[in-house]
PAZAPA-4460 file (N, C-alpha, C; in steps of 0.05 Angstrom, whole numbers, plus 32768, in hexadecimal, padded with zeros to 4 digits):
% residues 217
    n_x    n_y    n_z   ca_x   ca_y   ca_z    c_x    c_y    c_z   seq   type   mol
   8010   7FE8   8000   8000   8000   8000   8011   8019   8000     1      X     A
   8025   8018   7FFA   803E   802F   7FFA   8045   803A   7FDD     2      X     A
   8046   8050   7FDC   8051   8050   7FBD   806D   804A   7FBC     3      X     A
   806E   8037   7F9E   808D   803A   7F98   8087   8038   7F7D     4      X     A
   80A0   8038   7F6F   80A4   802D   7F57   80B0   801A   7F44     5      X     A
   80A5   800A   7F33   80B3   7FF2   7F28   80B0   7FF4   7F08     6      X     A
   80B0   7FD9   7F07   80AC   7FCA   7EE0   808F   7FD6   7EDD     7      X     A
   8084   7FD9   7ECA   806B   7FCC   7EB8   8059   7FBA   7EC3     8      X     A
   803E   7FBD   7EC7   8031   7FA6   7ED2   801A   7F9C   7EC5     9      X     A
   8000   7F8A   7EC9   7FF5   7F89   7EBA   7FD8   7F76   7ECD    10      X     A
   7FCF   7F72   7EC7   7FB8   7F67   7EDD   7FAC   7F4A   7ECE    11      X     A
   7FB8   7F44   7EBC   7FAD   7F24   7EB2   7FC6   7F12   7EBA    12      X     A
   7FD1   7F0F   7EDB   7FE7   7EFC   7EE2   7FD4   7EEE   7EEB    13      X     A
   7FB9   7EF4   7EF8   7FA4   7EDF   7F01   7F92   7EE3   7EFB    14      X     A
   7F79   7EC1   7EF3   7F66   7ED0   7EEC   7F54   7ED5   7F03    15      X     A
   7F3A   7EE4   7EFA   7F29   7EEE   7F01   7F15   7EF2   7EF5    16      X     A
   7EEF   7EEB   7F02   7EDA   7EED   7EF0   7EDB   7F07   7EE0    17      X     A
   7EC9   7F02   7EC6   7ECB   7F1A   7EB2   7EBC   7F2F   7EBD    18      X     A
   7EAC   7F2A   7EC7   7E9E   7F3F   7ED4   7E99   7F45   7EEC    19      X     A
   7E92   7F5D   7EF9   7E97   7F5B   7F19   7E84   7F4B   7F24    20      X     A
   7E88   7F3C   7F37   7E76   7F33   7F4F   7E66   7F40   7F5A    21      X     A
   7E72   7F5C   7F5F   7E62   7F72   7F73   7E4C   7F75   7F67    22      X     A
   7E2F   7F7D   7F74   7E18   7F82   7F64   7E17   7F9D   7F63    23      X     A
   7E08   7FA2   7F47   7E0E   7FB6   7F3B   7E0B   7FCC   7F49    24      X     A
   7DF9   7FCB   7F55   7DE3   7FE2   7F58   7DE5   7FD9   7F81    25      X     A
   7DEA   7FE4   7F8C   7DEA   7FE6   7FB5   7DC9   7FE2   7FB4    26      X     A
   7DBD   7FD3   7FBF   7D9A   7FDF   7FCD   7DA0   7FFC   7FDA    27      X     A
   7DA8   8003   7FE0   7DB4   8024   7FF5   7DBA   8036   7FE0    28      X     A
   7DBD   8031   7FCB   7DBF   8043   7FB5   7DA7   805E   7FB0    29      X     A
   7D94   8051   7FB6   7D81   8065   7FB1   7D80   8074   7FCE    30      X     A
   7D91   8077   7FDF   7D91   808C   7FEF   7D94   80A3   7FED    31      X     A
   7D88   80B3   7FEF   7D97   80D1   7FE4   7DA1   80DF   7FF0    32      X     A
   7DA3   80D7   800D   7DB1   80E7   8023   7DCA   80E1   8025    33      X     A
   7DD7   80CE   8019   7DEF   80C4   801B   7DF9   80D4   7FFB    34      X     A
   7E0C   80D9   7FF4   7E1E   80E0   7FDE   7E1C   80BE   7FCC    35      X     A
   7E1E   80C9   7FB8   7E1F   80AE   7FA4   7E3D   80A6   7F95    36      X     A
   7E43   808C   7F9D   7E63   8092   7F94   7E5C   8074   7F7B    37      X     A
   7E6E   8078   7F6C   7E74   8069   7F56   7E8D   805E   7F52    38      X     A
   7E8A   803B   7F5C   7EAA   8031   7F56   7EA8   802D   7F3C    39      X     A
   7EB6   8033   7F2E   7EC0   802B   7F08   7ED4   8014   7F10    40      X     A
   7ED9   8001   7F00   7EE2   7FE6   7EF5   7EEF   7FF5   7EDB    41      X     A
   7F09   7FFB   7EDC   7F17   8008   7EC5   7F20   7FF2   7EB9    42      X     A
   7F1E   7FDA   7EBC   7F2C   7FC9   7EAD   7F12   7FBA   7E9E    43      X     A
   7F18   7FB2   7E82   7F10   7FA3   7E71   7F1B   7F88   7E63    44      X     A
   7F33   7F85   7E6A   7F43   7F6F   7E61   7F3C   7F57   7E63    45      X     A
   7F40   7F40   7E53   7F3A   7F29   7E5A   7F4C   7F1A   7E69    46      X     A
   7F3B   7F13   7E7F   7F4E   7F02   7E9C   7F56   7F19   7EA9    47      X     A
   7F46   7F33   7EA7   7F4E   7F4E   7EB9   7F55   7F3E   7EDA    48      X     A
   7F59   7F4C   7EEE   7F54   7F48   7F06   7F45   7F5D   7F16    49      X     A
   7F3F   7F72   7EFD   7F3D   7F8E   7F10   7F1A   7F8B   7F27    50      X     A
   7F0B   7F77   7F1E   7EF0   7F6C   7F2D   7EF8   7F6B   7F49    51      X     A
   7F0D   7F5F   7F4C   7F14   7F56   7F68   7F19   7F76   7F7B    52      X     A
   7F2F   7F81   7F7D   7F2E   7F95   7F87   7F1B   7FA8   7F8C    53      X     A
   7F0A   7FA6   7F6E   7EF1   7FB5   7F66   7ED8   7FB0   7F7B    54      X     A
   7ED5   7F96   7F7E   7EC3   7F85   7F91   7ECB   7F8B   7FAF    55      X     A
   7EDB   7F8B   7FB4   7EED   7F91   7FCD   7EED   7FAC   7FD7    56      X     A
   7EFC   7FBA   7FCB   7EEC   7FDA   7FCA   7ED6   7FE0   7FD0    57      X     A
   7EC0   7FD8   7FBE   7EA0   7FE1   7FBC   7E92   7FD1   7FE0    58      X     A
   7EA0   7FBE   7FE3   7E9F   7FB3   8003   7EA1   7FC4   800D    59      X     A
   7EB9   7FC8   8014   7EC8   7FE5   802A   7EB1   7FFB   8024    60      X     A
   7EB2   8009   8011   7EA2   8020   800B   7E80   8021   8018    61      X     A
   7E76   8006   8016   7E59   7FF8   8022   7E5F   8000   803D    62      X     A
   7E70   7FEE   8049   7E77   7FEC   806B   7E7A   800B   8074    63      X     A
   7E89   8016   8061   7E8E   8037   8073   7E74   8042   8072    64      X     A
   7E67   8048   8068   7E49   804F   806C   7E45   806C   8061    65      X     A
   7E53   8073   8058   7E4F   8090   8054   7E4C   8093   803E    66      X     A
   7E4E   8086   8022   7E42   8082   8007   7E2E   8073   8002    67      X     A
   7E24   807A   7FE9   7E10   805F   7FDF   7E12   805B   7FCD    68      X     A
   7E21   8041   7FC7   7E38   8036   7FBD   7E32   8025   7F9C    69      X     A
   7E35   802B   7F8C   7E31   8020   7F6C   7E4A   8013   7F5A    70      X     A
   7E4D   8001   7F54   7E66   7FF2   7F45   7E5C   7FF9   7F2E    71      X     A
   7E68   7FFF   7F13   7E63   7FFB   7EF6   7E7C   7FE9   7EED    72      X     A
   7E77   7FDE   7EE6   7E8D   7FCA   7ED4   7E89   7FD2   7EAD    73      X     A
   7EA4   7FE2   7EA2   7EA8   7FF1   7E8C   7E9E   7FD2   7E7D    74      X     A
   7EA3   7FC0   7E82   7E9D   7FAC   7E6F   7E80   7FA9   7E66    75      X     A
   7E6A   7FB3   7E73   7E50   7FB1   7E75   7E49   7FC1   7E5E    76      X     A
   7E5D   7FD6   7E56   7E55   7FF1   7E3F   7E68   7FEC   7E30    77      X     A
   7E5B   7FEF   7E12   7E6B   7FEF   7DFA   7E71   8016   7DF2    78      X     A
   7E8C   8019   7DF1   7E90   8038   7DF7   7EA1   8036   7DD8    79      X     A
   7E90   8041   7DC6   7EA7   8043   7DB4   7EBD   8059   7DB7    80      X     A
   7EDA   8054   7DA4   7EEE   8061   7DA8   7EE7   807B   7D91    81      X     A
   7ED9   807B   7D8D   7ED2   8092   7D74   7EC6   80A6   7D8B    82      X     A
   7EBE   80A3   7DA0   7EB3   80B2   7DAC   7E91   80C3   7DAE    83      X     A
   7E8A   80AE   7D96   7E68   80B4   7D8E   7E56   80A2   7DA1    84      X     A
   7E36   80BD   7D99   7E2C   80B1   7DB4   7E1B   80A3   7DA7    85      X     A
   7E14   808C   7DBE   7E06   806E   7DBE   7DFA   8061   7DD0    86      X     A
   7DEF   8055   7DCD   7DDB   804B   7DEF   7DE9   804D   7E03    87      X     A
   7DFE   803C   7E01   7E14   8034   7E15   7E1A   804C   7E23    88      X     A
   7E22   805E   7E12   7E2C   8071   7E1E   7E20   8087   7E27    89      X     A
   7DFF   808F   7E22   7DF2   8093   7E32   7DE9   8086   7E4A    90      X     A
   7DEE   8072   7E4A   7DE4   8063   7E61   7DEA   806E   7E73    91      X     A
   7E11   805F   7E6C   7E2A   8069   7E83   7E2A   8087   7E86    92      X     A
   7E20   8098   7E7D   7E1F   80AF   7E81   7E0B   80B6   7E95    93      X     A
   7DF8   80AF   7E90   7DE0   80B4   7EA9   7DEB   80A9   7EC3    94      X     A
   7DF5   8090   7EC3   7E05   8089   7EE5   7E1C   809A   7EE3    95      X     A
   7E28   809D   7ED2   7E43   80B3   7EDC   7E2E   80D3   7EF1    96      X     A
   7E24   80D8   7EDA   7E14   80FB   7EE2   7E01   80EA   7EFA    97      X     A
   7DFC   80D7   7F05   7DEB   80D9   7F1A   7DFC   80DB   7F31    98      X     A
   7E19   80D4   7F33   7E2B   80C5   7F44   7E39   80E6   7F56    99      X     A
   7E3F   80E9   7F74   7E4F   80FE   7F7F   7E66   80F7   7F78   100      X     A
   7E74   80D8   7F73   7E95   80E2   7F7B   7E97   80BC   7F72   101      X     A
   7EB5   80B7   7F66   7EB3   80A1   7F54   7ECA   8097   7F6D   102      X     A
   7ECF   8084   7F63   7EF1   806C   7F65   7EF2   805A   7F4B   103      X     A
   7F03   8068   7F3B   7F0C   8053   7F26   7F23   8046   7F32   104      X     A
   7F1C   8027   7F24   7F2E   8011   7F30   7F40   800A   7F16   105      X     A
   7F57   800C   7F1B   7F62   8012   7F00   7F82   7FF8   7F09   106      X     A
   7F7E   7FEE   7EEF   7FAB   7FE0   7EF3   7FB1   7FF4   7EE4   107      X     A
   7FD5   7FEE   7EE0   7FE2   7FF4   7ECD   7FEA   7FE6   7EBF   108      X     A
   7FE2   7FF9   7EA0   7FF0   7FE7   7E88   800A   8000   7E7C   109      X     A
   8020   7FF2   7E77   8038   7FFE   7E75   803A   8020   7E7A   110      X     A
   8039   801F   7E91   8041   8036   7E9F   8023   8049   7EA1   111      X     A
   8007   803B   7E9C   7FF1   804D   7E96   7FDD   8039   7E97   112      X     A
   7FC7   804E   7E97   7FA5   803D   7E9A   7F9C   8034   7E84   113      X     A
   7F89   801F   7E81   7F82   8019   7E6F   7F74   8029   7E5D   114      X     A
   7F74   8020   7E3B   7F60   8028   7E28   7F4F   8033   7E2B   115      X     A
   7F4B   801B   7E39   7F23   801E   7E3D   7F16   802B   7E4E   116      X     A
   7F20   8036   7E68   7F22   8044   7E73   7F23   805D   7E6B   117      X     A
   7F38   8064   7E60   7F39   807E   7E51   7F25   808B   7E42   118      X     A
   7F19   8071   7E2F   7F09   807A   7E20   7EEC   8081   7E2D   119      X     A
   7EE7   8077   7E4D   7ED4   807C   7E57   7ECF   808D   7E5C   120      X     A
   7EE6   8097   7E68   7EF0   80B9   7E72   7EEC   80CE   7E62   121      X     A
   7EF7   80C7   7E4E   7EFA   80DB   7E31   7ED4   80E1   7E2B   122      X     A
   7ECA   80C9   7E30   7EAD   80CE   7E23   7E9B   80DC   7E2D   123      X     A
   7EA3   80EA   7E47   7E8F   80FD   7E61   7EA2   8118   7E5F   124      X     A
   7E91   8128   7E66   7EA8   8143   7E74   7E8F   8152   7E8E   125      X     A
   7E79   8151   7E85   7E72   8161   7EAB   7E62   8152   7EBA   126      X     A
   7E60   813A   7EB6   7E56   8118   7ECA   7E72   811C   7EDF   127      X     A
   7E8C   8125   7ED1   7EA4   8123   7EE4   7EAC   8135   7EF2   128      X     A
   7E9B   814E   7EF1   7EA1   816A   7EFA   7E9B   8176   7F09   129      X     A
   7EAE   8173   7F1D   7EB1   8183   7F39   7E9B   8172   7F4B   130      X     A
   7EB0   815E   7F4A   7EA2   8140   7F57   7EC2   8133   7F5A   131      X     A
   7EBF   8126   7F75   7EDB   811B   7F84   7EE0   80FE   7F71   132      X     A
   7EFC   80F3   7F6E   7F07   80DE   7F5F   7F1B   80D4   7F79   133      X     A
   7F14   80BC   7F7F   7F2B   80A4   7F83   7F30   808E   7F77   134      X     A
   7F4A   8080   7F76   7F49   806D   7F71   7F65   805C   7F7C   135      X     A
   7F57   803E   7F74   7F5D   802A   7F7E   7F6C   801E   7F6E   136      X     A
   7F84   8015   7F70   7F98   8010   7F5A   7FAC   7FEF   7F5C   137      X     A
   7FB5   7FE1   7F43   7FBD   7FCD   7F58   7FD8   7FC8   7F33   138      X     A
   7FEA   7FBB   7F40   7FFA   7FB2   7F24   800F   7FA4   7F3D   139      X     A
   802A   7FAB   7F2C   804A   7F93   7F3A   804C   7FAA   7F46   140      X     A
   806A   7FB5   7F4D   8073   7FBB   7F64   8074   7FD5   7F68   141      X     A
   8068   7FE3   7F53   8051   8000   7F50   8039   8000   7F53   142      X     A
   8028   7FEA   7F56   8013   7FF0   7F61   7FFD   8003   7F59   143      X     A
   8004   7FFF   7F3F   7FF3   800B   7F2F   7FF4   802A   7F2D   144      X     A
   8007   8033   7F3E   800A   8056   7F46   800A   8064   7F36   145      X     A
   8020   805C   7F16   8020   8073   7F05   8008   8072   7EF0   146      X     A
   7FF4   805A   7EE8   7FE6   806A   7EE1   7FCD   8078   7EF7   147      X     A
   7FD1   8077   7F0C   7FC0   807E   7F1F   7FC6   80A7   7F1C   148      X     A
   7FE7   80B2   7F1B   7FEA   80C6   7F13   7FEA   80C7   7EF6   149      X     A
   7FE7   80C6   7EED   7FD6   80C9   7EC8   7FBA   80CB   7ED1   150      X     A
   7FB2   80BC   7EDD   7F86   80CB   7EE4   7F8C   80DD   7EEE   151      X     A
   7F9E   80EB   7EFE   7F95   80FA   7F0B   7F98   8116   7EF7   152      X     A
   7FAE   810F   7EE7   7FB5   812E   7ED3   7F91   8130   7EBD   153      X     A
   7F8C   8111   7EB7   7F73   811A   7EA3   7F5B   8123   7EB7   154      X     A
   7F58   8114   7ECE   7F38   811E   7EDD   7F40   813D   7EDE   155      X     A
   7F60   8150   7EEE   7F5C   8167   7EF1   7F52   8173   7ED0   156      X     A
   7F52   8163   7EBA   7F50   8178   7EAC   7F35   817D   7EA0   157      X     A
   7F29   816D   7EB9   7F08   8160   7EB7   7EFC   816E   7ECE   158      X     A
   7F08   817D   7ECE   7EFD   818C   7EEE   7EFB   8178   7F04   159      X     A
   7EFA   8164   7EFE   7EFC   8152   7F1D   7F10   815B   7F31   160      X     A
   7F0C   814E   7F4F   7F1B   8152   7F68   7F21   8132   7F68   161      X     A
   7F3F   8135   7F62   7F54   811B   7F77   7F53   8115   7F8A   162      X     A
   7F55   8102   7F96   7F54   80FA   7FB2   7F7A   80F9   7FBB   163      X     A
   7F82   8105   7FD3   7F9B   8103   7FD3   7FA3   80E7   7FD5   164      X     A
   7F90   80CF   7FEB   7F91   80B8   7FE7   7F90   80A0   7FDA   165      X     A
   7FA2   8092   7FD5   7F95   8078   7FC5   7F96   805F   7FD6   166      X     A
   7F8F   804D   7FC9   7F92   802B   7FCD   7F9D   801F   7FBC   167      X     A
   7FB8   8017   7FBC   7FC9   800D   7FAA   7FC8   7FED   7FB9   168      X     A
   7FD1   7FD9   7FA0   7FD1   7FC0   7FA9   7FE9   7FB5   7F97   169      X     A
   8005   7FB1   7FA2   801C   7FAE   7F98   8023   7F8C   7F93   170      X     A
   802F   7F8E   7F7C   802F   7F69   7F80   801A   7F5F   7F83   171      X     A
   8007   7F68   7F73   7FE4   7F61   7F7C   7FDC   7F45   7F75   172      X     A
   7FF0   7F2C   7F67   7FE4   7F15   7F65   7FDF   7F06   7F80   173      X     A
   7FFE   7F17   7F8F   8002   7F05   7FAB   7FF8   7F0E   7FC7   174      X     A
   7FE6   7F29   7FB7   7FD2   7F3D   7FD0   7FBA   7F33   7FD4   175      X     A
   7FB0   7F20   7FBF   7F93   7F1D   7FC8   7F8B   7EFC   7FCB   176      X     A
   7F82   7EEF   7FDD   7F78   7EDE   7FE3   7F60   7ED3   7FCE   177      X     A
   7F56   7EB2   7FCE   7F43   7EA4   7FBE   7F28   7EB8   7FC6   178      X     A
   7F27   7EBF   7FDC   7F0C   7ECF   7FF1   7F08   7EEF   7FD7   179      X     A
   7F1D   7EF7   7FCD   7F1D   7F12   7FC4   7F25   7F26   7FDD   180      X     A
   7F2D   7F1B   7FEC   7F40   7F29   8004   7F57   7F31   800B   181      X     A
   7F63   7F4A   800B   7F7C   7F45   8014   7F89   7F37   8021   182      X     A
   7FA3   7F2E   8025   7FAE   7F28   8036   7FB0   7F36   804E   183      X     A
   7FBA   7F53   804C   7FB7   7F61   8061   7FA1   7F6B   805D   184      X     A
   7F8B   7F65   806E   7F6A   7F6F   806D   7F6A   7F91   8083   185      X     A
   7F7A   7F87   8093   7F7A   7FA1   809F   7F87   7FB7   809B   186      X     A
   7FA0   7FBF   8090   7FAC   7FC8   807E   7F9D   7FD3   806A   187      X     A
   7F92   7FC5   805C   7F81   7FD1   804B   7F69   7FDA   804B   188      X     A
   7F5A   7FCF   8052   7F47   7FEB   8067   7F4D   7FF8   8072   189      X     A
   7F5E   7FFE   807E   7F64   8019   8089   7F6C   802A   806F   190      X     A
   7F7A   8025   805A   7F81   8034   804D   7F60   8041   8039   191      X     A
   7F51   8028   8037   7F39   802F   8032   7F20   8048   803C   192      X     A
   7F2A   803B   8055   7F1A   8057   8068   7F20   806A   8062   193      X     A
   7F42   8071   806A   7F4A   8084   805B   7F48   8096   804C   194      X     A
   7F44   8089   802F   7F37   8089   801D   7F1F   8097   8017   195      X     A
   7F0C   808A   8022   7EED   8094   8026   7EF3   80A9   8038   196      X     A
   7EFA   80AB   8041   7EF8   80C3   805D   7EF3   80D9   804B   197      X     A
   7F07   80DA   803A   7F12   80F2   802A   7F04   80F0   8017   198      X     A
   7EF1   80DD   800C   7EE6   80E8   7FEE   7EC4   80E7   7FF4   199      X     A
   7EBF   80E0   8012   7E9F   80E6   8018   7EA5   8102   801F   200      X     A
   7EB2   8110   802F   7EBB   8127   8032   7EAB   813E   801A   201      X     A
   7EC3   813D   8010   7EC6   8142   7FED   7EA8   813F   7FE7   202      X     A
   7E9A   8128   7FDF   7E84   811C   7FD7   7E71   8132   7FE3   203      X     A
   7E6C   813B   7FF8   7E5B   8142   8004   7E5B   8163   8002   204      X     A
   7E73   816F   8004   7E7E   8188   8000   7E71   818C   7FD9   205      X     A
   7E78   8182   7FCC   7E80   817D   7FB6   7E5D   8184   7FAA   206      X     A
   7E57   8171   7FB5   7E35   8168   7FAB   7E22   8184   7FB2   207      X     A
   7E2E   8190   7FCC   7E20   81A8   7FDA   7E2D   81BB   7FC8   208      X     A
   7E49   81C2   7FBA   7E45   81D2   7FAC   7E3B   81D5   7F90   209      X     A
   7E3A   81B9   7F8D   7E28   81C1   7F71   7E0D   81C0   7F6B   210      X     A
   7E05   81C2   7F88   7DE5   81CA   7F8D   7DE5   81E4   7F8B   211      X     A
   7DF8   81EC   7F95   7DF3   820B   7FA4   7E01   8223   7F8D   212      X     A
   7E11   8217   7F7D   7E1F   8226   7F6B   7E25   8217   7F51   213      X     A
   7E0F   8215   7F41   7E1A   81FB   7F2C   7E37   8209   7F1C   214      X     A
   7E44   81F2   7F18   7E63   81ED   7F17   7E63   81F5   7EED   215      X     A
   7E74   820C   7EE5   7E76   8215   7ECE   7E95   8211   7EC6   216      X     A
   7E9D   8214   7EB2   7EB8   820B   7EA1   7EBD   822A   7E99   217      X     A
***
């Protein structure tokens, strides 16, 4: 859970189901007193692993109580790279613009985030605006960090708010248990809490000002 830096990493050393476990949609979702946060599943690859952390996350996020909590898995939407609009991408657009504050769960692929990801990003500009971003990151012995700083240069240019915190998962084949558990469970919740502390914060600040002052470019 430390930053450092290494090789290149990649998230198909194990597999993992194609699609997330987590259900889509919280029952607690339709709260509206709580801030609405949105985990993203940045990965699309075949034999991804990014479900697991993704599932794991969206746990923690449930237990802290202070969101109401929604997983999207990018695999569920066909997002073309042309950037034209299409069901799909209205869809994902309506949960993006309903959402206070996201966690993309992202690996690294040579030194950066995925494709597909990108192209998700690329396809919104005020669903992301002036609304809090964390994320949850996992690769070898970077830990997914540098493309974790690459989101952070495109969300600022999305008007989004960074979270100073992350959840990095280093050496991530040998971090997670058959359960979808860390090894260090405690360790990592804390870093989770963390985490949330600072983007329900945000979330809530965030949501009140763009009641009160809608947010212009």
């Amino acid at each position: 859970m430390t930053n450092t830096t290494a090789h290149t990493s990649t998230d198909a050393a194990i597999s993992a189901p194609a699609t997330s476990a987590a259900a889509t949609t919280d029952p607690t979702h339709a709260d509206t007193d709580r801030p609405r946060l949105v985990v993203l599943v940045g990965s699309t690859r075949r034999g991804r692993f990014c479900p697991v952390p993704a599932d794991w996350f969206a746990a923690e996020a449930r237990a802290h109580g202070a969101l109401s909590v929604e997983v999207l898995d990018l695999t569920e939407f066909d997002l073309p790279q042309s950037l034209d609009t299409t069901p799909d991408v209205t869809a994902l657009g309506e949960r993006l613009a309903a959402a206070d504050g996201f966690v993309v769960v992202t690996p690294e692929y040579n030194h950066s985030f995925p494709s597909a990801l990108k192209t998700a990003i690329d396809h919104y500009h005020s669903e992301w605006q002036a609304k809090p971003v964390a994320f949850v990151s996992y690769g070898g012995m970077g830990g997914g960090l540098r493309a974790v700083e690459q989101l952070r240069l495109v969300f600022a240019e999305l008007h989004a708010v960074t979270m100073r915190n992350t959840v990095s998962f280093h050496n991530y084949p040998t971090v997670f248990g058959e359960d979808g558990t860390p090894a260090d469970a405690a360790s990592a919740s804390a870093a989770a809490k963390q985490m949330l502390d600072q983007l329900a914060w945000w979330a809530v600040a965030l949501r009140r000002a763009r009641a009160e002052h809608p947010y212009s470019t």
